[in-house]
VOBA-1610 file (N, C-alpha, C; in pm, whole numbers, padded with zeros to 5 digits, always signed):
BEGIN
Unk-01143+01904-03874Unk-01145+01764-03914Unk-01022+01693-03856Unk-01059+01602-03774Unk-00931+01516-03740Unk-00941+01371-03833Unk-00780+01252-03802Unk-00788+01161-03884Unk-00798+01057-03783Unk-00847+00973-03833Unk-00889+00873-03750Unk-00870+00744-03791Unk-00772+00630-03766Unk-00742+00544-03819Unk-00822+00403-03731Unk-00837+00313-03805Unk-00914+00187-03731Unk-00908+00078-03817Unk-00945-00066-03770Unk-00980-00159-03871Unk-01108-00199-03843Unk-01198-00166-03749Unk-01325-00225-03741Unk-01417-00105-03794Unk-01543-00183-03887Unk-01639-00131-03920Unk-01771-00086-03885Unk-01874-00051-03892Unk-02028-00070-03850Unk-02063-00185-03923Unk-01973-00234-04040Unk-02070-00377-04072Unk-02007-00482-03983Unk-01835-00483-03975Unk-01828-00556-03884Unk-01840-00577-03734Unk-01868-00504-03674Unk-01894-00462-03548Unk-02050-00542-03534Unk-02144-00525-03652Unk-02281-00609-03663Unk-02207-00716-03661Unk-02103-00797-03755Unk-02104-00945-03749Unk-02055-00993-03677Unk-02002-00942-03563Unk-01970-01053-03482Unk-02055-01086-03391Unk-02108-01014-03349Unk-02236-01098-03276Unk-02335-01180-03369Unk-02339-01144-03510Unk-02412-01246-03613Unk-02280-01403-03630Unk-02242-01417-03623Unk-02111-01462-03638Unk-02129-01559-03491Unk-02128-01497-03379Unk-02147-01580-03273Unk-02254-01657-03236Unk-02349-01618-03281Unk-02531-01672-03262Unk-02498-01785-03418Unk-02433-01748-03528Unk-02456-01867-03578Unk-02370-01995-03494Unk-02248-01951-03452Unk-02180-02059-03391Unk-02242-02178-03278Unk-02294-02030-03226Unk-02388-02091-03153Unk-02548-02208-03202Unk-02578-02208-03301Unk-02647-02253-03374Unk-02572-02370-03411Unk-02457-02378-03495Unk-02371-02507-03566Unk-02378-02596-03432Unk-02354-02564-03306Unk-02316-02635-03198Unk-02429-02709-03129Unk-02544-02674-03192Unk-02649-02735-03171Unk-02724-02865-03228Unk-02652-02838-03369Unk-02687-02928-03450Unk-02742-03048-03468Unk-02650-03153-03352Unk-02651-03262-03307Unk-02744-03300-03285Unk-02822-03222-03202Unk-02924-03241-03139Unk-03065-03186-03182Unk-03066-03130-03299Unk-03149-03100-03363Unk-03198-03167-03491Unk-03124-03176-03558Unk-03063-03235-03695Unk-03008-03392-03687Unk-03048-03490-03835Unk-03057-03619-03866Unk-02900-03648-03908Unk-02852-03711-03859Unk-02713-03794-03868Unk-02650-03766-03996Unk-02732-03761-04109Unk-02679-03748-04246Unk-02646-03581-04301Unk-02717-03504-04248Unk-02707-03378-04217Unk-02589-03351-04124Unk-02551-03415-04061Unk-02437-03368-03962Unk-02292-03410-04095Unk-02296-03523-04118Unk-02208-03602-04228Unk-02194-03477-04307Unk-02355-03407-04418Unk-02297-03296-04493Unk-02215-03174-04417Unk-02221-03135-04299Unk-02174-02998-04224Unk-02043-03034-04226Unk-02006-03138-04181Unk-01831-03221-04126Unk-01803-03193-04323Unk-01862-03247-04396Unk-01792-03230-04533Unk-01769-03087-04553Unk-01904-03007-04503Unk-01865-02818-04542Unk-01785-02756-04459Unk-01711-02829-04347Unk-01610-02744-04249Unk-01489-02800-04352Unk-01440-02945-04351Unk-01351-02948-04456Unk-01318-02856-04542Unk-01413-02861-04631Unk-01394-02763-04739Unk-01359-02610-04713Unk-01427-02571-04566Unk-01374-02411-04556Unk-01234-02433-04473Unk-01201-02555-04387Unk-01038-02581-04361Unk-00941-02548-04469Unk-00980-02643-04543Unk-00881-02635-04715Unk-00899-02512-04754Unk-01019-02504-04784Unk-00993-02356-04888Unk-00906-02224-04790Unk-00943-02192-04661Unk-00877-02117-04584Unk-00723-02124-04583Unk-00673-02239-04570Unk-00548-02280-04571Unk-00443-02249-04707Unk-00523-02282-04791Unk-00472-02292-04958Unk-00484-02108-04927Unk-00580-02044-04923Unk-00605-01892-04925Unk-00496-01839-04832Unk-00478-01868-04755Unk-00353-01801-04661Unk-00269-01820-04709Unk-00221-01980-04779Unk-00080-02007-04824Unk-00058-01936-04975Unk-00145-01849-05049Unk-00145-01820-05188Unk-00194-01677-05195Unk-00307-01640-05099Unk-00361-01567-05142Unk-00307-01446-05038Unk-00235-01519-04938Unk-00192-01378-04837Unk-00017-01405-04818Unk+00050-01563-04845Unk+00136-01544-04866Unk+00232-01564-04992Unk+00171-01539-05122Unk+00208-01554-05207Unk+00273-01685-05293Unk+00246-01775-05202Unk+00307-01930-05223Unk+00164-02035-05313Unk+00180-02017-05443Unk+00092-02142-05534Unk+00130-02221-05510Unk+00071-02321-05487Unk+00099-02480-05464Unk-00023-02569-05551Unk-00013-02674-05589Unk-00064-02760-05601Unk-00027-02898-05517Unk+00022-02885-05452Unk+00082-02995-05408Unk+00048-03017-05241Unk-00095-02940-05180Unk-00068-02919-05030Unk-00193-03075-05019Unk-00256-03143-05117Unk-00248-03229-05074Unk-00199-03357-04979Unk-00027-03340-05021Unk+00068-03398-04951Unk+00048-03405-04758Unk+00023-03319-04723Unk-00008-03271-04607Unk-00131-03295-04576Unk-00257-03315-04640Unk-00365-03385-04603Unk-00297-03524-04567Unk-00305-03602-04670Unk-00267-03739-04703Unk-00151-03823-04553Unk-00036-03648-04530Unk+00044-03718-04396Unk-00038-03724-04317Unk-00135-03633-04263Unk-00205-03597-04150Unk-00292-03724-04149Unk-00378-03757-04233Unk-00486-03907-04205Unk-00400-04034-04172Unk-00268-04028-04274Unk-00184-04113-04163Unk-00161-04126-04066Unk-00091-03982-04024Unk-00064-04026-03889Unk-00154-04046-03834Unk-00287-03971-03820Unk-00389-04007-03722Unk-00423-04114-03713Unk-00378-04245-03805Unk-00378-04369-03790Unk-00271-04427-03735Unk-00155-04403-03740Unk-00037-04453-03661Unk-00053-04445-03549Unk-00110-04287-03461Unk-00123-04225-03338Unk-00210-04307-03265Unk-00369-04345-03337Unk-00440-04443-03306Unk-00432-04557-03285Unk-00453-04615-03418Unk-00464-04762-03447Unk-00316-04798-03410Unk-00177-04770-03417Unk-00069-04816-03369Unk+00009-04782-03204Unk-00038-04662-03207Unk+00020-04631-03058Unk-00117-04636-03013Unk-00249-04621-02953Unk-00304-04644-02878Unk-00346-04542-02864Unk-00357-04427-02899Unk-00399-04295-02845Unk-00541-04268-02858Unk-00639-04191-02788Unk-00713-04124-02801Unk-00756-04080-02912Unk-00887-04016-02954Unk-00906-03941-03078Unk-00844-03806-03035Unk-00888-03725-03005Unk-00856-03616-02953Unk-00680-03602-02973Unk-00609-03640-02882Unk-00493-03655-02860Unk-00444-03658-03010Unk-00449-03805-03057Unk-00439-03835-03176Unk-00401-03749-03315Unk-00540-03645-03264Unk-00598-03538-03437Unk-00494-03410-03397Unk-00519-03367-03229Unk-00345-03286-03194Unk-00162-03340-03286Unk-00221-03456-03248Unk-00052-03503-03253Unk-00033-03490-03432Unk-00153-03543-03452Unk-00166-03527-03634Unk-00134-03401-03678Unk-00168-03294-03640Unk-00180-03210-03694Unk-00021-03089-03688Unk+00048-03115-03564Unk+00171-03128-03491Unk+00243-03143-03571Unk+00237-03301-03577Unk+00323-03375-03698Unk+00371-03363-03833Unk+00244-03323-03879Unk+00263-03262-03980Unk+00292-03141-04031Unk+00303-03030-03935Unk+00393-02944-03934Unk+00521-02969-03886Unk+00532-03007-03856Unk+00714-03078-03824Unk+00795-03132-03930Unk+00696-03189-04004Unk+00731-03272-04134Unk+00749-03139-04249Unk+00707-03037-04243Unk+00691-02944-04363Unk+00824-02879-04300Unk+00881-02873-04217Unk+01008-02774-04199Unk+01106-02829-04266Unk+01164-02939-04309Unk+01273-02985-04417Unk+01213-02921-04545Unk+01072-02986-04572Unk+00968-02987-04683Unk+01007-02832-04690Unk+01004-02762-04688Unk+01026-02626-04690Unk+01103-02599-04768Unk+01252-02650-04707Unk+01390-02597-04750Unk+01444-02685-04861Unk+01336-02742-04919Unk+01342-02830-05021Unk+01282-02713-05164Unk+01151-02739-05118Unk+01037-02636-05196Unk+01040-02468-05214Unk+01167-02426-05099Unk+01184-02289-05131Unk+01323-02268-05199Unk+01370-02392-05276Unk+01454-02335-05371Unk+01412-02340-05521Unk+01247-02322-05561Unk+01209-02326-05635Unk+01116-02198-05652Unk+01105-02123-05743Unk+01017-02003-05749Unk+00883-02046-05855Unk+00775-01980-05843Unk+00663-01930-05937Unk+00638-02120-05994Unk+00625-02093-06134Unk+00525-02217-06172Unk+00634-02324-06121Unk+00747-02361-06104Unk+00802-02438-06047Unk+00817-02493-05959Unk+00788-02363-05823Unk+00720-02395-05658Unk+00604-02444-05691Unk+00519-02445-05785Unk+00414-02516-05783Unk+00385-02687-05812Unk+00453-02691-05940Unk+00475-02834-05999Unk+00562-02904-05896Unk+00662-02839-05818Unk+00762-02904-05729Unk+00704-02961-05639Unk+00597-02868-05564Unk+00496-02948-05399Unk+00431-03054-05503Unk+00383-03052-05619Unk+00268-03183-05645Unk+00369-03260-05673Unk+00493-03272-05750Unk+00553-03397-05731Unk+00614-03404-05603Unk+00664-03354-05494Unk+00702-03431-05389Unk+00558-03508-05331Unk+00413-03430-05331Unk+00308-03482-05262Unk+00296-03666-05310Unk+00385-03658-05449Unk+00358-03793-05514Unk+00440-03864-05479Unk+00581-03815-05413Unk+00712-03883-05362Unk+00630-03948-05261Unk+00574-03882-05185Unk+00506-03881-05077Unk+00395-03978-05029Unk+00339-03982-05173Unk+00262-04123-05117Unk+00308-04239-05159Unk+00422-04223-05252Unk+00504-04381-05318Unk+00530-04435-05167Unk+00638-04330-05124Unk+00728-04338-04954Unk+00608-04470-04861Unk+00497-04333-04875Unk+00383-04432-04734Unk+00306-04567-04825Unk+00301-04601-04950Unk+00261-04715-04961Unk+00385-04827-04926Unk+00457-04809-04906Unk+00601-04897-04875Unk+00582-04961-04744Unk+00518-04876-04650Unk+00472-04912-04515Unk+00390-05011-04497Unk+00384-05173-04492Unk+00268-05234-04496Unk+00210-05204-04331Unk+00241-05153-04261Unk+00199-05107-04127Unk+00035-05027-04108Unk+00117-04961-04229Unk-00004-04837-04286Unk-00110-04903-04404Unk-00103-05039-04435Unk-00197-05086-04563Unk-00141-05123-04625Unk-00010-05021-04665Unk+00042-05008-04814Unk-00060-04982-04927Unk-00039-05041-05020Unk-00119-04947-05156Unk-00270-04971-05115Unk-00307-05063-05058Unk-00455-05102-04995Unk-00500-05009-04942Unk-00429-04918-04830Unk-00516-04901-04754Unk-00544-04908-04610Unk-00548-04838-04534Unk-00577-04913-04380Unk-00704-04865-04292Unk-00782-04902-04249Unk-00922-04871-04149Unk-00847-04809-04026Unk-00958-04720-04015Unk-00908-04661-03897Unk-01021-04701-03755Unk-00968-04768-03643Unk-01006-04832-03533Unk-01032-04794-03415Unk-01033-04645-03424Unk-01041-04607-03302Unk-01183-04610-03288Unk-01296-04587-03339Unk-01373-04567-03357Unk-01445-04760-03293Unk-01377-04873-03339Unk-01459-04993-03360Unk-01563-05045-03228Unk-01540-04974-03127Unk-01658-05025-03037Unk-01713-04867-02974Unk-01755-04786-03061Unk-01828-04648-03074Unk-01955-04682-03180Unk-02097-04618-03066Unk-02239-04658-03177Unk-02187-04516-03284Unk-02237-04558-03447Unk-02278-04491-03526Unk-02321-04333-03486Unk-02425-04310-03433Unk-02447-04221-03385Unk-02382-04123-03289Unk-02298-04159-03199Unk-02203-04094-03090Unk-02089-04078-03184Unk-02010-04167-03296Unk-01917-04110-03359Unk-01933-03985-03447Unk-02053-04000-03498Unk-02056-03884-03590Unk-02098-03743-03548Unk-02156-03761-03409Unk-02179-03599-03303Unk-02022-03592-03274Unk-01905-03677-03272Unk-01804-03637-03206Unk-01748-03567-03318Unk-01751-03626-03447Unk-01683-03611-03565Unk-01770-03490-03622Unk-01853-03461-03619Unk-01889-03298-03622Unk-01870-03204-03536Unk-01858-03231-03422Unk-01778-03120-03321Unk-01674-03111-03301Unk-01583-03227-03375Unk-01448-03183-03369Unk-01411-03113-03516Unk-01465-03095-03582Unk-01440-03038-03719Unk-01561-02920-03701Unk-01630-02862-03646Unk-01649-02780-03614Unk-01556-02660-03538Unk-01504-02740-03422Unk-01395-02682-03378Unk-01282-02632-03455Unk-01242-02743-03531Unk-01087-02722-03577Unk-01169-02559-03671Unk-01259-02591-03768Unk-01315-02511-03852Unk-01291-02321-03776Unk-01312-02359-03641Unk-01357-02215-03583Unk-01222-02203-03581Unk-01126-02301-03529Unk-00990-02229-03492Unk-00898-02198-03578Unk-00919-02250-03701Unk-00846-02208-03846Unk-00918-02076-03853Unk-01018-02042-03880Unk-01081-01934-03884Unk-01047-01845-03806Unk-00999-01849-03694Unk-01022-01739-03539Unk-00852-01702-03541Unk-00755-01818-03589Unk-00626-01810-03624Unk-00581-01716-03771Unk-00644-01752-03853Unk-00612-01676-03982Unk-00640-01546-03933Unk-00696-01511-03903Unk-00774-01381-03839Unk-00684-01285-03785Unk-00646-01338-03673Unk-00560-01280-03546Unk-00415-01257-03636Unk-00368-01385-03706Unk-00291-01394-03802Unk-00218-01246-03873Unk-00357-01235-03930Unk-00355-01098-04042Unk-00371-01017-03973Unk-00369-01024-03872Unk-00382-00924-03780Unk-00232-00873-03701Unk-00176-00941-03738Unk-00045-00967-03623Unk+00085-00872-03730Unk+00196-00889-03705Unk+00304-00824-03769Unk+00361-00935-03863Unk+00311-01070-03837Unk+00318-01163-03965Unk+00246-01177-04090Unk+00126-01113-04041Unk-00024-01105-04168Unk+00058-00938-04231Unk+00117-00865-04150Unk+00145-00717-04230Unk+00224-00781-04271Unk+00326-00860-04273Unk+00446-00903-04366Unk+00407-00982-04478Unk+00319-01076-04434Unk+00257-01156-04551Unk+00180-01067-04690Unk+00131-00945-04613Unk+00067-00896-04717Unk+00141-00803-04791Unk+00299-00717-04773Unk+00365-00672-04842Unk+00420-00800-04924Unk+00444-00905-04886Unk+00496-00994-04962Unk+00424-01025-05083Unk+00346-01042-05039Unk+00206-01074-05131Unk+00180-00970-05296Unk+00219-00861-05251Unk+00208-00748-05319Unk+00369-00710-05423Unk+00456-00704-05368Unk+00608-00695-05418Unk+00708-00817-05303Unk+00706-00918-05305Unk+00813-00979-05264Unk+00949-00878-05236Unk+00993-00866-05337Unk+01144-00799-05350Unk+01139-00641-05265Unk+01014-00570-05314Unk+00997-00432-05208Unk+01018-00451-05072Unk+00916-00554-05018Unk+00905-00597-04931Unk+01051-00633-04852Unk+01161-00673-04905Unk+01249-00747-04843Unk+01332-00678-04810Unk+01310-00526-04937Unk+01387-00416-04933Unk+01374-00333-04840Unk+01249-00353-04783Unk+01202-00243-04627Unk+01225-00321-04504Unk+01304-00478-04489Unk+01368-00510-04357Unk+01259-00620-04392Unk+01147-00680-04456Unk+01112-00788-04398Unk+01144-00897-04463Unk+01181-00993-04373Unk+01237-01091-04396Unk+01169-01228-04415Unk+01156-01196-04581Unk+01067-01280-04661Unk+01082-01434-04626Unk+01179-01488-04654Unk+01160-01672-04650Unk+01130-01720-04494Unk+01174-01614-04461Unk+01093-01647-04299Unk+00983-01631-04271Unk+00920-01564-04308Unk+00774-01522-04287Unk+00731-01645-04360Unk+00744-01652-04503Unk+00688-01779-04606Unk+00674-01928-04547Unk+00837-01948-04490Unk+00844-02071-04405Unk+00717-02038-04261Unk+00730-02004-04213Unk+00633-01958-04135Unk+00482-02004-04136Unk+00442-01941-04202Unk+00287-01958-04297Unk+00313-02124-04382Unk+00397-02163-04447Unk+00417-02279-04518Unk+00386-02398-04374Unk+00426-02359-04243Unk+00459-02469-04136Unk+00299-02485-04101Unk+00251-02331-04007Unk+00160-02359-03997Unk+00026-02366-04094Unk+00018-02347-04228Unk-00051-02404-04343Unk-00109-02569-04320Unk+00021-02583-04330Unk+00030-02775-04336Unk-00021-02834-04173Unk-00016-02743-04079Unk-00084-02812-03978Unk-00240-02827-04011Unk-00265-02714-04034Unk-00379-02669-04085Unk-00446-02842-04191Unk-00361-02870-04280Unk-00415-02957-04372Unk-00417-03076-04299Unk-00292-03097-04203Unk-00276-03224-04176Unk-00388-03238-04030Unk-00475-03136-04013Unk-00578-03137-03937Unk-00679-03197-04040Unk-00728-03098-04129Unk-00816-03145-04185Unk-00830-03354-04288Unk-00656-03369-04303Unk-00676-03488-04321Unk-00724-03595-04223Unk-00671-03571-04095Unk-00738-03625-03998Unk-00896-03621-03968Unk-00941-03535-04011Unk-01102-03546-04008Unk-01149-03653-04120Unk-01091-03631-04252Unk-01163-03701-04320Unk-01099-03824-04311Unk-01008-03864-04282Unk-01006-03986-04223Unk-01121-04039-04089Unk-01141-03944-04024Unk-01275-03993-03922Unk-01396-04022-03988Unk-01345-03899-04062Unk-01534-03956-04114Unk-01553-04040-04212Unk-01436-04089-04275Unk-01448-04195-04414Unk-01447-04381-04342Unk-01354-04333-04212Unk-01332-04450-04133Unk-01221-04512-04219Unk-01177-04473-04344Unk-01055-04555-04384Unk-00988-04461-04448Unk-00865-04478-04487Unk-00701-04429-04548Unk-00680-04495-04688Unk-00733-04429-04771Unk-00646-04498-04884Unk-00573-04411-04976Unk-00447-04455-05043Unk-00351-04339-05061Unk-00366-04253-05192Unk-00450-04340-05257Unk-00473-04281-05419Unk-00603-04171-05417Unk-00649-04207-05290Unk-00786-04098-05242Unk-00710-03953-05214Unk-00661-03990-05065Unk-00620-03890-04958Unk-00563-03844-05027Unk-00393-03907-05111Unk-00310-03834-05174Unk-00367-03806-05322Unk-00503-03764-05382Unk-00550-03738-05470Unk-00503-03552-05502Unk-00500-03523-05619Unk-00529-03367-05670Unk-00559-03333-05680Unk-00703-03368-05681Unk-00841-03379-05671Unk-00869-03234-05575Unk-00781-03286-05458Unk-00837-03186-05323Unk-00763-03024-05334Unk-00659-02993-05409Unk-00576-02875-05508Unk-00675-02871-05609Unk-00718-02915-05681Unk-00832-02872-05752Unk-00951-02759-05657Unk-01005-02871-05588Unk-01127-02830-05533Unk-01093-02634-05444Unk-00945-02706-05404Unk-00931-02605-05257Unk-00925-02465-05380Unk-00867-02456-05461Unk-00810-02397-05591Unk-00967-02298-05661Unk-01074-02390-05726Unk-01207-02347-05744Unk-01241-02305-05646Unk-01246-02316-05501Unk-01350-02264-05400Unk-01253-02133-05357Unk-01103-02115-05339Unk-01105-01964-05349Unk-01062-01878-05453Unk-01024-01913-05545Unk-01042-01810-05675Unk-01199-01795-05741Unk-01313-01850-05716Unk-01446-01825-05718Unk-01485-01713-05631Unk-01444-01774-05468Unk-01502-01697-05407Unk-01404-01573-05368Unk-01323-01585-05356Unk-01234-01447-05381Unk-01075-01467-05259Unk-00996-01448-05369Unk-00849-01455-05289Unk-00831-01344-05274Unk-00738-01378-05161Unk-00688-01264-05051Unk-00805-01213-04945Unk-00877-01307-04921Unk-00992-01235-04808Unk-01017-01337-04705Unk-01045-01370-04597Unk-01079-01421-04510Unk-01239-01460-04574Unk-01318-01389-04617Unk-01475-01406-04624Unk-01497-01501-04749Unk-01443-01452-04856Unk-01428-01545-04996Unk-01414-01696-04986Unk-01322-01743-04902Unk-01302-01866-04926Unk-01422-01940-04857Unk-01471-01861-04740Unk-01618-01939-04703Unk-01725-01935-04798Unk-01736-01825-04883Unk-01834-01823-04931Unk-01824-01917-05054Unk-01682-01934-05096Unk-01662-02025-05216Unk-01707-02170-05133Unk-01689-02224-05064Unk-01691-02325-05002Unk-01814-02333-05003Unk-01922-02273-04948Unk-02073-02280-04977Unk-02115-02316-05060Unk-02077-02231-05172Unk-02103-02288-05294Unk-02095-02366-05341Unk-01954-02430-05360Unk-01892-02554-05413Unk-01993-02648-05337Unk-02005-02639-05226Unk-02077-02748-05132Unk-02190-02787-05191Unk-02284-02676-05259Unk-02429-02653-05275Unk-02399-02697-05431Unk-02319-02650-05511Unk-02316-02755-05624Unk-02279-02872-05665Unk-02163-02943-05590Unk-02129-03122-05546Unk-02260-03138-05512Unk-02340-03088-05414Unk-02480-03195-05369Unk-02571-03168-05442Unk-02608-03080-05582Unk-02692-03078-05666Unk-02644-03158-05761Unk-02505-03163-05842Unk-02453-03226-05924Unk-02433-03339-05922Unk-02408-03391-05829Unk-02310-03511-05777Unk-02381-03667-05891Unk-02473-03624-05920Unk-02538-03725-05963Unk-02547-03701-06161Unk-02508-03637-06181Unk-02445-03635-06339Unk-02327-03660-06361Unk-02238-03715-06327Unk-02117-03802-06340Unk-02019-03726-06406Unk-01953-03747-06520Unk-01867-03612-06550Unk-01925-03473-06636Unk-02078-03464-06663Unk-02112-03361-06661Unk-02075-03237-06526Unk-02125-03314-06429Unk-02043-03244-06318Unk-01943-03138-06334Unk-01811-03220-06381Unk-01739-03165-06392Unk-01707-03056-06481Unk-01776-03077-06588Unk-01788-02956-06689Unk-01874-02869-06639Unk-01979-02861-06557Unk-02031-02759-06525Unk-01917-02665-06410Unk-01873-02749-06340Unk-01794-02691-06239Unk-01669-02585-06303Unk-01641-02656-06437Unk-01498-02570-06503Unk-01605-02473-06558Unk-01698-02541-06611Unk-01763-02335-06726Unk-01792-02237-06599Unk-01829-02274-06505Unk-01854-02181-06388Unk-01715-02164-06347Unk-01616-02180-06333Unk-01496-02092-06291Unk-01464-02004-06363Unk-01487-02057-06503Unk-01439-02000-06598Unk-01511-01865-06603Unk-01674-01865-06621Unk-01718-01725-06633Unk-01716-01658-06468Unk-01679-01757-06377Unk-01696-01650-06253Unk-01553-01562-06249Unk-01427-01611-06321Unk-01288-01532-06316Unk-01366-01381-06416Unk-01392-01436-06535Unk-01414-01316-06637Unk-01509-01232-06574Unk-01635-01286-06515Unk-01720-01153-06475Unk-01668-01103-06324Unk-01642-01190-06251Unk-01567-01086-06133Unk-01396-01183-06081Unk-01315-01115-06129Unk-01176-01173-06124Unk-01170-01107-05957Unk-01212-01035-05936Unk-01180-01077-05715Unk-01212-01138-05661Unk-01351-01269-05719Unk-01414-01318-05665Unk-01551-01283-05643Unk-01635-01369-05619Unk-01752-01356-05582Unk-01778-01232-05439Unk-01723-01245-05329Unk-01686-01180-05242Unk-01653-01037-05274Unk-01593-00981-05392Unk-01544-00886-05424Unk-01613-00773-05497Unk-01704-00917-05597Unk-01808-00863-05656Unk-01909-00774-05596Unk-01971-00890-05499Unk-02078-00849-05381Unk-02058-00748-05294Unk-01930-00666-05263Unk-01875-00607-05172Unk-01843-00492-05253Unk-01775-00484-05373Unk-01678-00386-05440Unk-01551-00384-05355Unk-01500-00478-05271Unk-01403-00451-05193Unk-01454-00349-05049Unk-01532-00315-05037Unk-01555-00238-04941Unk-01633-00243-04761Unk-01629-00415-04798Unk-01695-00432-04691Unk-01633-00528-04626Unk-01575-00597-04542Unk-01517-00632-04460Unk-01539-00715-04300Unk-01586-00855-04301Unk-01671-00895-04193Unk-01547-00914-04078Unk-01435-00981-04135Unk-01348-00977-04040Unk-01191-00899-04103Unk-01255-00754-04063Unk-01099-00643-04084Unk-00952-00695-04040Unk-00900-00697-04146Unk-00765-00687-04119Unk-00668-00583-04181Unk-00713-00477-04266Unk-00680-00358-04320Unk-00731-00251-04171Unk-00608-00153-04154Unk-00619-00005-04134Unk-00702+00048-04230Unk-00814+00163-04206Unk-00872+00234-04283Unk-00852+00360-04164Unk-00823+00489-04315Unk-00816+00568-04211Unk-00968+00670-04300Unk-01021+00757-04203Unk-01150+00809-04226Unk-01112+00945-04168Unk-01188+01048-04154Unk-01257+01216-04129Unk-01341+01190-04041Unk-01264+01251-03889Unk-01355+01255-03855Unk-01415+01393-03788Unk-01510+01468-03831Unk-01570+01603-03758Unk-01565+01669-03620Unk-01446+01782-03601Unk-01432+01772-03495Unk-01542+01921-03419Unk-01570+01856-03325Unk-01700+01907-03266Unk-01816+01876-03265
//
């Protein structure tokens, strides 16, 4: 018997070619599928942006937040400054947005990492609130109003919203294809001793607030991407929306449902959530009580998540664990 160490599976080894034929499928969409249908897909990449992001920043690097709103809210800004004030491109624009707003989280950092546990938490939601007092001050930006976003104003209906689903398609794959490689890298092995014992961890050479800052920078690009989408697709900025808690709520239910610490969970929470907003949406704050009794019994009957449940932990579409196995020699 020899030992044989690996991270790829026979199930995953099936999904990536399942995995690519659907991609291949989303990319079609456009052209298959009714305008309003594209609108719901751009809302379900959002939701697996956020939830992925929040899941990396909590669930692989040990950092709770409520507060990564803040970083949506910069990102739809700027993508309006970049635009509607400097002149830029969309494209260009949702880059520079997303840039930006990791640039902006490196002070934000050394602010927020002198706070530990429920305190790092309450600390990001009140700066996210510093945060939008700051940008209503801007009448450039609306101020408390509000501002339209223009890049769009001599684009038909139809051509904006094939653009605005393939660019949130994209970002969707590359948050995805990034987290991945991520956990894959000697930053995802650091993230995940961290994750597990902080203090062990720091004790075997890795060098925790760096890694954290790290993941905290590119996190927030991550959001301040996805605020830029929904600024495309809402066509306007308003600060009590964007900078809502609303979206720490949501990101919050879709991966502790579907299961933290996994790459697969937070999509599958996102599905869900998706598939119950568009059944619900129309019972007003019943809604919302259905949405809390369902967290509530999905923690008690499977606290790994839905993902965890379905799996027992043992199955794995995109490996980022060593497994070592027996293997028969001869």
């Amino acid at each position: 018997m020899s030992t044989l160490i690996k991270r790829s599976s026979k199930v995953s080894n099936f999904a990536i070619p399942i995995f690519g034929l659907t991609l291949l499928a989303l990319f079609l969409v456009p052209s298959t599928l009714d305008m309003s249908y594209q609108v719901k897909f751009v809302d379900l990449f959002v939701l697996i942006i956020i939830a992925t992001m929040w899941n990396l920043l909590a669930g692989f690097g040990g950092l709770v937040s409520v507060g990564q709103q803040a970083f949506i809210g910069i990102g739809a800004y700027a993508l309006v400054a970049f635009t509607n004030l400097r002149g830029l491109e969309v494209i260009p624009g949702l880059i520079l947005a997303a840039l930006f707003t990791g640039l902006l989280a490196i002070p934000l950092s050394f602010l927020v990492f002198r706070l530990k546990g429920g305190y790092f938490a309450i600390g990001t939601w009140v700066i996210a609130e510093i945060i939008k007092l700051i940008v209503v001050q801007f009448q450039s930006l609306g101020g408390g109003a509000g501002i339209s976003v223009a890049v769009f104003a001599d684009t038909e209906r139809e051509s904006r919203i094939r653009f605005v689903y393939l660019a949130a398609l994209v970002v969707a794959i590359v948050i995805l294809v990034s987290t991945f490689l991520l956990m894959r890298s000697r930053l995802g092995l650091a993230l995940t001793a961290i994750r597990d014992d902080a203090t062990a961890a720091g004790t075997l050479g890795v060098n925790v607030t760096a890694a954290q800052r790290a993941v905290f920078v590119l996190v927030a690009m991550g959001f301040g991407a996805a605020g830029a989408l929904i600024a495309l697709t809402n066509l306007r900025v308003q600060p009590d929306d964007i900078f809502s808690v609303n979206y720490s709520a949501i990101m919050i239910f879709i991966v502790v449902v579907g299961g933290l610490g996994t790459i697969e969970g937070p999509i599958l929470g996102a599905i869900l959530f998706f598939f119950l907003q568009d059944q619900l949406r129309d019972y007003g704050s019943i809604y919302l009580i259905i949405l809390g009794a369902f967290a509530i019994i999905s923690v008690l009957v499977a606290p790994r998540g839905l993902w965890g449940l379905i799996t027992r932990d043992k199955v794995s579409l995109f490996p980022t664990r060593y497994v070592v196995s027996k293997k028969r020699e001869g």
